[in-house]
N, C-alpha and C positions, 0 to 999 in steps of 0.2 A: 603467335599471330597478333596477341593483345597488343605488342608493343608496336605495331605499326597503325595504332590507332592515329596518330599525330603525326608521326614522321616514320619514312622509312626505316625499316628495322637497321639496327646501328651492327648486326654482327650478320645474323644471315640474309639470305634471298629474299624478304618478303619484302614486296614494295607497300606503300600507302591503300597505291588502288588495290592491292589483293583483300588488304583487311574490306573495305565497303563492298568488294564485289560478294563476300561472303555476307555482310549485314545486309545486302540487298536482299539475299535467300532468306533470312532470318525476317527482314521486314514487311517481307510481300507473304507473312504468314498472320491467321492468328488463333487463340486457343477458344473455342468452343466453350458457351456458357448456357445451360450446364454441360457437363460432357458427358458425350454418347453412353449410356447406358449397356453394360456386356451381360444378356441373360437378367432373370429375373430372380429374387428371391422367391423363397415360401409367400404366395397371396395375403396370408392373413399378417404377418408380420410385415409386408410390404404396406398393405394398407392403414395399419399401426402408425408405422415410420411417415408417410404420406401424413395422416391424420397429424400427429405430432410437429413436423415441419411445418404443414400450415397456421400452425396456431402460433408459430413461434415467427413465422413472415407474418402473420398479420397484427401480432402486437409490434413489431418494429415499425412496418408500413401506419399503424395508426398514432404512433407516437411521432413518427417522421411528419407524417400530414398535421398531426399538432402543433407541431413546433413551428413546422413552416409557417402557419396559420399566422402563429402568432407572432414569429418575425415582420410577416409581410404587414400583419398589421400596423404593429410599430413602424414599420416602414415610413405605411403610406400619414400615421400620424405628424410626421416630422416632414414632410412635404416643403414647410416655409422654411425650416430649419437648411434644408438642403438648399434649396435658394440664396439663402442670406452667404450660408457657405460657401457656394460657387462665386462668390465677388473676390472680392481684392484683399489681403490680408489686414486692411489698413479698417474696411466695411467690416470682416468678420468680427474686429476687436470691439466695438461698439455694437455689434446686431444687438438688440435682443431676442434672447434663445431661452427657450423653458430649460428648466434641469432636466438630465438626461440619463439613464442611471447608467451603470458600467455595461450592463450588454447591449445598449442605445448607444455608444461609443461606435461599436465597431458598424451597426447601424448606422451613422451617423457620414459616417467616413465611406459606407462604399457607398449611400447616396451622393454623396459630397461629388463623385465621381462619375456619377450616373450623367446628375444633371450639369457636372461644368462639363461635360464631352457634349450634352447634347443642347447646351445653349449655345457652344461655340462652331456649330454648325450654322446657327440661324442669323439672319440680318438683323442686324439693330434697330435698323429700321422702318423697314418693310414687310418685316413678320408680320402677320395679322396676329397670334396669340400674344407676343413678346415683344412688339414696338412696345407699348405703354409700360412693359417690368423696365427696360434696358433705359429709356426717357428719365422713367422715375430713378434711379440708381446711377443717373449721369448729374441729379441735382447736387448741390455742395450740400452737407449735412446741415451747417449752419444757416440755408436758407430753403429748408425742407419746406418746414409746414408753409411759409409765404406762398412759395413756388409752387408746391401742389395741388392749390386749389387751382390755379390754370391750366396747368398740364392735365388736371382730372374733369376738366371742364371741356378743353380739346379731345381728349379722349371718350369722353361720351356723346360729343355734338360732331365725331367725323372730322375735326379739328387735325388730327395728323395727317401726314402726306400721303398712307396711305389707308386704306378702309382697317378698318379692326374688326376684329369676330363681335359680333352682336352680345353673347355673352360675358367675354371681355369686358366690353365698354360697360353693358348694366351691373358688373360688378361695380364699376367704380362711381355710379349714381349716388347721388346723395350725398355724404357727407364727404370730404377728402379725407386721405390718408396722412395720420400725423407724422411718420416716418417709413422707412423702407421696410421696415419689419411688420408694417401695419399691412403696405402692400404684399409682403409674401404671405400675410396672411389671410388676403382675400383670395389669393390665385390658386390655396390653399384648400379654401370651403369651396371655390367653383369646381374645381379639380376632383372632391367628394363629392360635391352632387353627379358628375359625370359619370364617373368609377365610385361609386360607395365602398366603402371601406368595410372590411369583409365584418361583419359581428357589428354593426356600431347600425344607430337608425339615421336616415338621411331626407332633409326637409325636400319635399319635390312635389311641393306648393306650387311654387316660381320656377318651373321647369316647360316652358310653353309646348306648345306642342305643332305650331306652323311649321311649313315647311323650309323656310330662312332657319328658323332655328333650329330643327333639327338639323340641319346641313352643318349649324355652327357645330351644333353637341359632335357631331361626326368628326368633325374636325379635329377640335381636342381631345376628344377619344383616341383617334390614331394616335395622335403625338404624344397619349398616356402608356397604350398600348403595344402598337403593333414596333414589328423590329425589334432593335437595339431600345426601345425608349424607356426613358426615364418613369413612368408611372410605376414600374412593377421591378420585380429584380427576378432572373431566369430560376430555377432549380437550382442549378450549378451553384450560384452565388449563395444561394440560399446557404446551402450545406455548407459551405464557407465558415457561415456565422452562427454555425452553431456552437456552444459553449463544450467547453471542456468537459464538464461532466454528463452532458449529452451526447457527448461522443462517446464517453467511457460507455453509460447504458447501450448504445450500438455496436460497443464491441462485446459487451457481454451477449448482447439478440447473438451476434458473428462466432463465439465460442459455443454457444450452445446449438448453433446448425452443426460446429465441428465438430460438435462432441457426438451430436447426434447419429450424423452419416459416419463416424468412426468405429460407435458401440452398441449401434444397434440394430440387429438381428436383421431386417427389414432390409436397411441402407443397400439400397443395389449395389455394382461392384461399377467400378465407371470407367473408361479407357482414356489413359492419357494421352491425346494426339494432339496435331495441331493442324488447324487445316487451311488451304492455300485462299489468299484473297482473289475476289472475281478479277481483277486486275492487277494482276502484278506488275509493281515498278523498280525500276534500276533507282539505286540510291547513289546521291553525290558524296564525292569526297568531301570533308570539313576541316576545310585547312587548318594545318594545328591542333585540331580535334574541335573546332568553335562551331558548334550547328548552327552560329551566326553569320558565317563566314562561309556560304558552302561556294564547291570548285568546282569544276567537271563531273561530268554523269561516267559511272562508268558498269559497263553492262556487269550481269551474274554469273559468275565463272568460277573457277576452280584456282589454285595457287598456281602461279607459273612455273616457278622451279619444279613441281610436282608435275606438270602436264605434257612439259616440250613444244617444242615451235606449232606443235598444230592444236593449238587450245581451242576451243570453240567454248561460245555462251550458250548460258542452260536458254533453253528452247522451252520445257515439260511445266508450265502454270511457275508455282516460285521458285524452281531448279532444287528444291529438298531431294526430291528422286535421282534427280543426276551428280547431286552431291553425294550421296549416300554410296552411289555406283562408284561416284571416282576416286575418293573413300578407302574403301574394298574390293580395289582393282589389283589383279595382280599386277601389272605395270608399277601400281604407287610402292616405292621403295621402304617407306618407314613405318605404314599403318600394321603389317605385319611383327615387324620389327620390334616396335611398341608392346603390343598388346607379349606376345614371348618373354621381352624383357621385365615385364609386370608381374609377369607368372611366375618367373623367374626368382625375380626380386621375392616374391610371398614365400616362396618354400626355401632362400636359400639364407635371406638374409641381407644380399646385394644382389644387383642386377649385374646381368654381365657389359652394360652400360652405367656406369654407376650411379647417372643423373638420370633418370626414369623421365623425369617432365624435358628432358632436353637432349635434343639426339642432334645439335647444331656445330656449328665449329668453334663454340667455346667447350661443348661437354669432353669429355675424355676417351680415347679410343674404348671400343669392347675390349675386355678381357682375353675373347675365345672368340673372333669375329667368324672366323668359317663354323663354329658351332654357333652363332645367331643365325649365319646364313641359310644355315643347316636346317635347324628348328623353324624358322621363318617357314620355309620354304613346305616343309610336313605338313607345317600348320596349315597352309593353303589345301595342298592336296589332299587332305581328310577334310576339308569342307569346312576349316576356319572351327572347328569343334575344339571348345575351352575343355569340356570333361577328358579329350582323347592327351590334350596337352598335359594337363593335372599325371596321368597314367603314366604317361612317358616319364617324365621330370621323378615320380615318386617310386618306379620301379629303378632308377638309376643306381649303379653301386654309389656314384657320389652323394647321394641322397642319402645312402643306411650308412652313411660313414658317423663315427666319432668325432664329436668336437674336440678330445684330449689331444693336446698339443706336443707330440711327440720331438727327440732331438732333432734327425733331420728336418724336419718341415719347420721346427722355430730358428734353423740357420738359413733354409733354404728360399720357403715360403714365409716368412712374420705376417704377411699381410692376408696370407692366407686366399693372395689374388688368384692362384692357378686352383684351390679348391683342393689341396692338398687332405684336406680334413671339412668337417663339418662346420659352418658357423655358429656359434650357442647365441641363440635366440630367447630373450624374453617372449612371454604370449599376450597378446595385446590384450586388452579388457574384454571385450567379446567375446574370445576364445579362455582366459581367465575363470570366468563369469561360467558360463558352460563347463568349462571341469570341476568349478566347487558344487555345481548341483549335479555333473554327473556322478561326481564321486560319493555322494553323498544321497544317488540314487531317486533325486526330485527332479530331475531333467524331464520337463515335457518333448516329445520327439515329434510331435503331431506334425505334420507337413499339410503346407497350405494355413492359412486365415486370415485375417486381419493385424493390423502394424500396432503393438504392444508398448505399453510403457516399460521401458527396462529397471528403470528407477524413480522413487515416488517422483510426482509432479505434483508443484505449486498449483494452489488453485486460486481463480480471483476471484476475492469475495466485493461485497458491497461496496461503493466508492473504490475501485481499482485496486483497492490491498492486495501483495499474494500472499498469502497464507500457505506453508506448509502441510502434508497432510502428517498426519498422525503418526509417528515413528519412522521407522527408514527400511520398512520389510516392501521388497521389490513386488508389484503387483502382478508378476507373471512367475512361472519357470520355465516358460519355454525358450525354446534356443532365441540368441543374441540376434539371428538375422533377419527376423521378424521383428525385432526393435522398432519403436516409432522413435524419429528424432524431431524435435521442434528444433529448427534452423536460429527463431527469436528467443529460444531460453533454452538455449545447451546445458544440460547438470553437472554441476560444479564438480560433482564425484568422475563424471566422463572427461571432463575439463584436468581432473586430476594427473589421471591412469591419460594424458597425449590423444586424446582424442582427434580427431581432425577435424579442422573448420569445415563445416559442412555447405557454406559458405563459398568456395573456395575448392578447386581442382588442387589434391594433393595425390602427387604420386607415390611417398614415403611421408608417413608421420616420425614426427619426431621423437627419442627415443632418453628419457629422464628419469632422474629418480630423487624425488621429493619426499619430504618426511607426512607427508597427507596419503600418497600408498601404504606406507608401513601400519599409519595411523588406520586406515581401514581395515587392515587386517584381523590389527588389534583389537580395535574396539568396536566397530561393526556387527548388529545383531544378525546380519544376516549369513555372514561368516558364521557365527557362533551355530545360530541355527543349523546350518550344514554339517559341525563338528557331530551336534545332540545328534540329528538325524541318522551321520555315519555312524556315532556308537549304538546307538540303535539295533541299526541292521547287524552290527558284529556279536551283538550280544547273546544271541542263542549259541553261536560256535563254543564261548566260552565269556561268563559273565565277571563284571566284574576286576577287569585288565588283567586278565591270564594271558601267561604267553601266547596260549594260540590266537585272543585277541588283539595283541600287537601284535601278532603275524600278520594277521588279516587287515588291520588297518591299515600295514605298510603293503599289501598287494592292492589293499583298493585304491590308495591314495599315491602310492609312489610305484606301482606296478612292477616290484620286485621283493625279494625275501630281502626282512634285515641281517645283519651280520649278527652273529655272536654280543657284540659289544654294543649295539645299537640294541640289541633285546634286553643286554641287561640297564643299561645306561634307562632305558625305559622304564624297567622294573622299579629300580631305588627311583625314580621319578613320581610314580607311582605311590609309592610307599613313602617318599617325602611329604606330598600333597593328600594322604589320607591320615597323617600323624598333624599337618599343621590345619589341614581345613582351606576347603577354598572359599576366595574372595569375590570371584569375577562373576559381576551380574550378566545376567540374560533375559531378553526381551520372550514371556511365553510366545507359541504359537496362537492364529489368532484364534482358532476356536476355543482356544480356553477364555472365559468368560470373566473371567478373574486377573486382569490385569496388574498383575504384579509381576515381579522379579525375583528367580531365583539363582542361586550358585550354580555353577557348572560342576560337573562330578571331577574327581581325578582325569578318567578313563576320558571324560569330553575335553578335558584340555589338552591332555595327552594329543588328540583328533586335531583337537584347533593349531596345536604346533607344528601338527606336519600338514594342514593344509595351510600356513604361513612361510612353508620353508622353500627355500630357493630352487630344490628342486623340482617342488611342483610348476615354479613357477617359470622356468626356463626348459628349453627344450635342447636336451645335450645332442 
């Protein structure tokens, strides 16, 4: 459907308007901040967590309120600056402007913008605040000072065409201004006495108190304050201009609420939903995909190819409900289809479509189409149930079949499309990962808890570094499916072993073989660890790598008796590596307090060879 963001889909059915009728379901939502809370923790470990997160919002909230402070203060300090800069490039070259240091810079410039947007709304010459700036800034430079003292002389005796604010004009009493930068710096100090500048003291001596005058001060108050105006800059802009390493400290306050509500005890459990806006609207199409360019409204509906001539628009708040319905109708021809072929695809190796993300008229016929129709079709009638599918698919003879490539099937089948024989499957990382520690008898089985790191994480320390943690021993053993994945730093080790973007709808990962797999095997202490831990356990049978302890290693790790020739081949193995001495370091475990590294015994590398051998790692 993606591809009909811009233009209608170039192979199947999907017109433009289908992609927007479905973003209009998507846009007429939104996600809940915070989100709904399911059930409560233990009290005291809640109020822990509570206690803890407050303290960690209100050092960020008081660091935010300082910075801002001090932005806006600079801000309001550069008030002439911004003036002078709102003129013509030819006046900027000449202003004079105090130094500004580099985070006055970006200061500088979104005032710059502030005030050319809101002086180019006002009359030149009939502003009561701004006739006298625009007058003064229309003289030649060369006959500044002559010319000023008239023009500031008109301006304080009612001299211009129209009245000027009272405070205005007694700025410009007394002496004239020797250039334009003198005037932006009176309009500057009148400006602070109105709005005092936040931390600074403000002379209001000469700030009368009649009613003329306060009407003036009213005046330019608004035009400091209220609206869009230029005296002040919103929140929004603020955050703008905070420096880079301001930012960094706000992302660290942001990891440590994440780390927070991820590890500890307290952290209520929260429901992901999304919930419907009070007004749901239809979204237009963008021609070409330009959200500057939009086309026709087109109501929230379902795919046409999918629905038939009697489509009707979702009705039910953003139509999520009635999407969801038409979805998992039995009418809809492929949602079933899909989901089978996925299933399919995990236990066999290939789907019996063999493009999983594409069921269109470029992907390639099924395989076994009345056996998708077939399946599809169960699938509904047991109530769409993933476990009753799994049973089906694993009780099949074609399931307990051999992948050995017998003569008929390599003349008849090569491709092995009819299912003649079993597919030999590599096991992905996760399922990998889970047999070295079940073999090896560390497999935590606990069902239910919170989302685990599978593999050290970087941490960020002071000024954004990440730092590594301490060696590369996995901070859990429980199963893979509990894995936390960070989307923004995927681990290079998952990255290795085809992981998938997580990123990104993948229906098949891709399937490789790099020298950075082998190399984990190898040299990885957490491998190694698993070897010590299986000889471990084998070692009361018979110590020492007796035969019956290779017997036992190869039932635990390769879930069959060795031959004859694999006992002995093991033996003089044995017997080579207690005659030369072994080499290969190992990381202790970590309660040993004593950080060092010792050699692996014969009998543990013996362990560590067969949890690196192909047959553990593939599924015949």
């Amino acid at each position: 459907v993606t591809c009909a963001r811009c233009h209608d889909h170039k192979y199947d059915s999907i017109p433009t308007q289908d992609y927007y009728s479905l973003y209009g379901v998507f846009a007429s939502t939104h996600e809940p901040d915070p989100l709904p809370i399911v059930g409560l923790p233990d009290p005291a470990a809640f109020s822990d967590y509570q206690s803890q997160k407050e303290k960690i919002q209100a050092e960020r909230t008081e660091l935010i309120r300082k910075k801002e402070a001090e932005l806006l203060q600079r801000y309001r300090r550069l008030t002439a600056d911004f003036l002078l800069a709102s003129r013509q490039a030819a006046t900027q070259a000449t202003a004079e402007k105090p130094e500004t240091s580099f985070a006055d810079t970006s200061v500088l410039r979104a005032g710059e913008r502030r005030w050319r947007k809101a002086l180019e709304k006002l009359s030149a010459e009939s502003d009561p605040i701004f006739a006298p700036w625009f007058a003064f800034a229309a003289l030649p430079e060369g006959e500044f000072a002559e010319r000023a003292k008239e023009l500031a002389a008109k301006v304080t005796g009612n001299g211009l065409p129209q009245p000027i604010n009272p405070l205005v004009a007694q700025a410009f009493a007394g002496e004239p201004p020797a250039s334009l930068a003198a005037v932006a710096k009176r309009y500057a100090r009148l400006f602070e006495q109105i709005v005092p500048i936040p931390g600074e003291a403000t002379d209001v001596t000469s700030q009368p108190g009649d009613s003329s005058t306060m009407a003036a001060r009213e005046a330019l108050r608004k035009f400091l304050l209220e609206n869009d105006a230029p005296g002040t800059l919103p929140e929004n802009a603020l955050r703008k201009l905070f420096p880079p390493m301001l930012n960094m400290q706000l992302q660290q306050f942001g990891s440590q609420l994440d780390q927070l509500d991820l590890q500890h005890p307290g952290s209520p459990r929260r429901a992901m939903v999304l919930y419907d806006n009070p007004q749901p609207q239809n979204a237009r199409v963008f021609i070409r995909g330009n959200p500057n360019n939009p086309g026709p409204e087109v109501p929230r509906q379902f795919l046409e190819v999918l629905s038939g001539p009697n489509r009707r628009p979702f009705s039910q708040g953003s139509g999520r409900l009635e999407l969801a319905r038409a979805i998992a109708s039995p009418n809809n021809p492929l949602t079933a289809r899909v989901i089978v072929n996925r299933v399919w695809l995990h236990h066999f190796g290939r789907g019996l479509v063999p493009s999983p993300d594409d069921f269109g008229v470029r992907a390639d016929p099924p395989s076994h189409p009345q056996l998708l129709d077939w399946l599809a079709s169960r699938f509904m009638d047991e109530g769409w149930s993933i476990k009753k599918l799994h049973r089906w698919l694993l009780l099949t003879r074609v399931y307990q079949q051999s992948s050995d490539l017998g003569q008929p099937a390599a003349t008849t089948d090569p491709d092995n499309r009819l299912y003649s024989r079993m597919n030999r499957r590599r096991l992905d990382f996760e399922s990998l990962r889970d047999t070295l520690l079940y073999v090896a008898g560390n497999l935590d089985s606990t069902v239910g808890g919170r989302a685990v790191a599978l593999v050290p994480q970087p941490r960020v320390a002071a000024g954004g570094n990440f730092i590594a943690e301490a060696g590369d021993v996995p901070p859990t053993t429980r199963r893979a499916v509990y894995g936390f994945i960070d989307r923004q730093n995927l681990p290079g080790l998952l990255r290795s072993f085809d992981f998938a973007d997580p990123d990104t709808i993948t229906g098949q990962r891709f399937a490789t073989t790099v020298p950075q797999q082998a190399l984990f095997f190898f040299n990885s202490p957490f491998v190694m660890r698993q070897a010590c831990q299986l000889v471990a356990q084998t070692a009361a049978i018979q110590p020492d790598g007796g035969e019956q302890q290779v017997r036992e290693l190869y039932q635990r790790v390769l879930q069959r008796n060795p031959s004859n020739d694999e006992v002995d081949l093991a033996r003089r193995f044995l017997a080579t590596e207690q005659a030369a001495g072994s080499t290969t370091d190992i990381r202790p475990p970590e309660s040993n307090p004593a950080n060092d590294l010792r050699p692996l015994t014969p009998c543990e590398r013996l362990a560590h060879v067969l949890l690196m051998s192909d047959e553990l790692m593939f599924v015949d």
